[in-house]
C-alpha positions in Angstrom: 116.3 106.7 92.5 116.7 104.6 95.6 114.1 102.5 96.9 112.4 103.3 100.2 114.6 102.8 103.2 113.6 100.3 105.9 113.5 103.4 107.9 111.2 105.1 105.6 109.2 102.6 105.7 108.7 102.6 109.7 107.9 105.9 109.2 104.8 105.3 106.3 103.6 102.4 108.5 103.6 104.6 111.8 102.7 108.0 110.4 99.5 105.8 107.9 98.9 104.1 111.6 99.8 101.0 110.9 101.6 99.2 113.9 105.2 97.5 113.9 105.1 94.5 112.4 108.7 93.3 114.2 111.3 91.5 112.2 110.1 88.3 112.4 106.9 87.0 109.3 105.1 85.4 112.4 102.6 85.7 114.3 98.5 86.7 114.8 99.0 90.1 114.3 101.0 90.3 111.5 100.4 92.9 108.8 100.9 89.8 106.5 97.7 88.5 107.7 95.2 91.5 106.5 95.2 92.5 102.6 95.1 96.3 103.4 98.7 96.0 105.1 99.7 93.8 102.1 98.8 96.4 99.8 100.7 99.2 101.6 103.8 97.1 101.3 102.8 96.3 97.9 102.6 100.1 97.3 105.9 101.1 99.3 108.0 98.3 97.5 107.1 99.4 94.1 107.0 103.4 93.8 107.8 104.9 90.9 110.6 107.5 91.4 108.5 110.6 90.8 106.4 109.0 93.9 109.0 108.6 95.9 110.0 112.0 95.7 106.2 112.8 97.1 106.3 110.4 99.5 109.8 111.8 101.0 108.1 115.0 101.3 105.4 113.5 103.1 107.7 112.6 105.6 109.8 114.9 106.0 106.5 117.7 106.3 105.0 115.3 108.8 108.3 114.7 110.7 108.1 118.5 111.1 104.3 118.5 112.1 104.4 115.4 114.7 108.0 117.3 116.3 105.9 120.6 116.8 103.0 118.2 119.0 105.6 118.3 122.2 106.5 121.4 121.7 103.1 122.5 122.4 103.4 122.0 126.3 106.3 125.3 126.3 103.2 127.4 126.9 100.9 125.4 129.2 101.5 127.2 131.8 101.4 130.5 130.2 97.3 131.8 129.7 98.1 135.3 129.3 101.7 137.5 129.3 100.7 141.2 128.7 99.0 141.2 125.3 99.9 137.8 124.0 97.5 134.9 125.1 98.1 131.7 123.8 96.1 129.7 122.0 94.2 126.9 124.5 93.3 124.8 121.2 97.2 124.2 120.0 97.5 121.2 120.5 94.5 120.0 119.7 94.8 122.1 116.4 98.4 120.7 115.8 97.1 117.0 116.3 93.9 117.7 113.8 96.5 119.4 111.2 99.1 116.4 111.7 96.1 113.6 111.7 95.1 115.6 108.3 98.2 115.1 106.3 98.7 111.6 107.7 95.1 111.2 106.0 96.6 112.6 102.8 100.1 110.2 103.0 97.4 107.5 102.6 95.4 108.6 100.2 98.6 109.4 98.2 98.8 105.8 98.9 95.7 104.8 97.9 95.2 102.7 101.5 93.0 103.3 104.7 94.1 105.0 107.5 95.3 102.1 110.0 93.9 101.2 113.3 96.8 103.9 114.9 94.7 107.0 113.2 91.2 105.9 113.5 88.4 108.5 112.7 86.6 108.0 115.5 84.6 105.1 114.3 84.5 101.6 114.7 86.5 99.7 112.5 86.4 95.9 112.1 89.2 94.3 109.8 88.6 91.1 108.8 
């Protein structure tokens, strides 16, 4: 099975919240400087093919969730229309349900969440 694309990869790092690392291995802030971001590279240059097929699906179900998050503002300005009412937690429910499987993508992983899908909590990487 093919490797990961680079594009694939993008997509781990952003949906794990893990920020762009550019093209260049310089700089502070480089993932190369903290061991978690090693070990998700680690992890996403060495999966076995039946975890690639997971981890595709990951995507793919996550591309899906994060597309539905716009989508969400359709019925802002809609509170009732006859018997329908919409939902006034949507988006808030889409962003808890899409923050949850980003959760699982890393635990699939086996790596924290990165600093982009914090849990509300300090976190201090060292």
């Amino acid at each position: 099975m093919n490797p990961l694309s680079d594009a694939e990869k993008v997509d781990i790092r952003r949906l794990c919240g893990y920020p762009a690392y550019g093209a260049a291995p310089t700089g502070m802030q480089s993932w190369r400087y903290f061991q978690v971001y090693g070990l998700l590279e680690f992890r996403l240059n060495n999966l076995g093919d039946a975890e690639l097929v997971i981890a595709r699906r990951y995507i793919g179900t996550l591309n899906a969730l994060e597309v539905a998050i716009p989508a969400t503002s359709d019925g802002l300005d809609t509170d009732q229309a006859s018997v329908w009412t919409r939902n006034k937690d949507e988006l808030a429910d889409r962003i808890k349900l899409f923050d949850e499987w980003r959760r699982r993508l890393c635990g699939f992983l086996g790596v924290a969440a990165g600093p982009g899908l914090s849990s509300g909590s300090a976190t201090l990487i060292v």
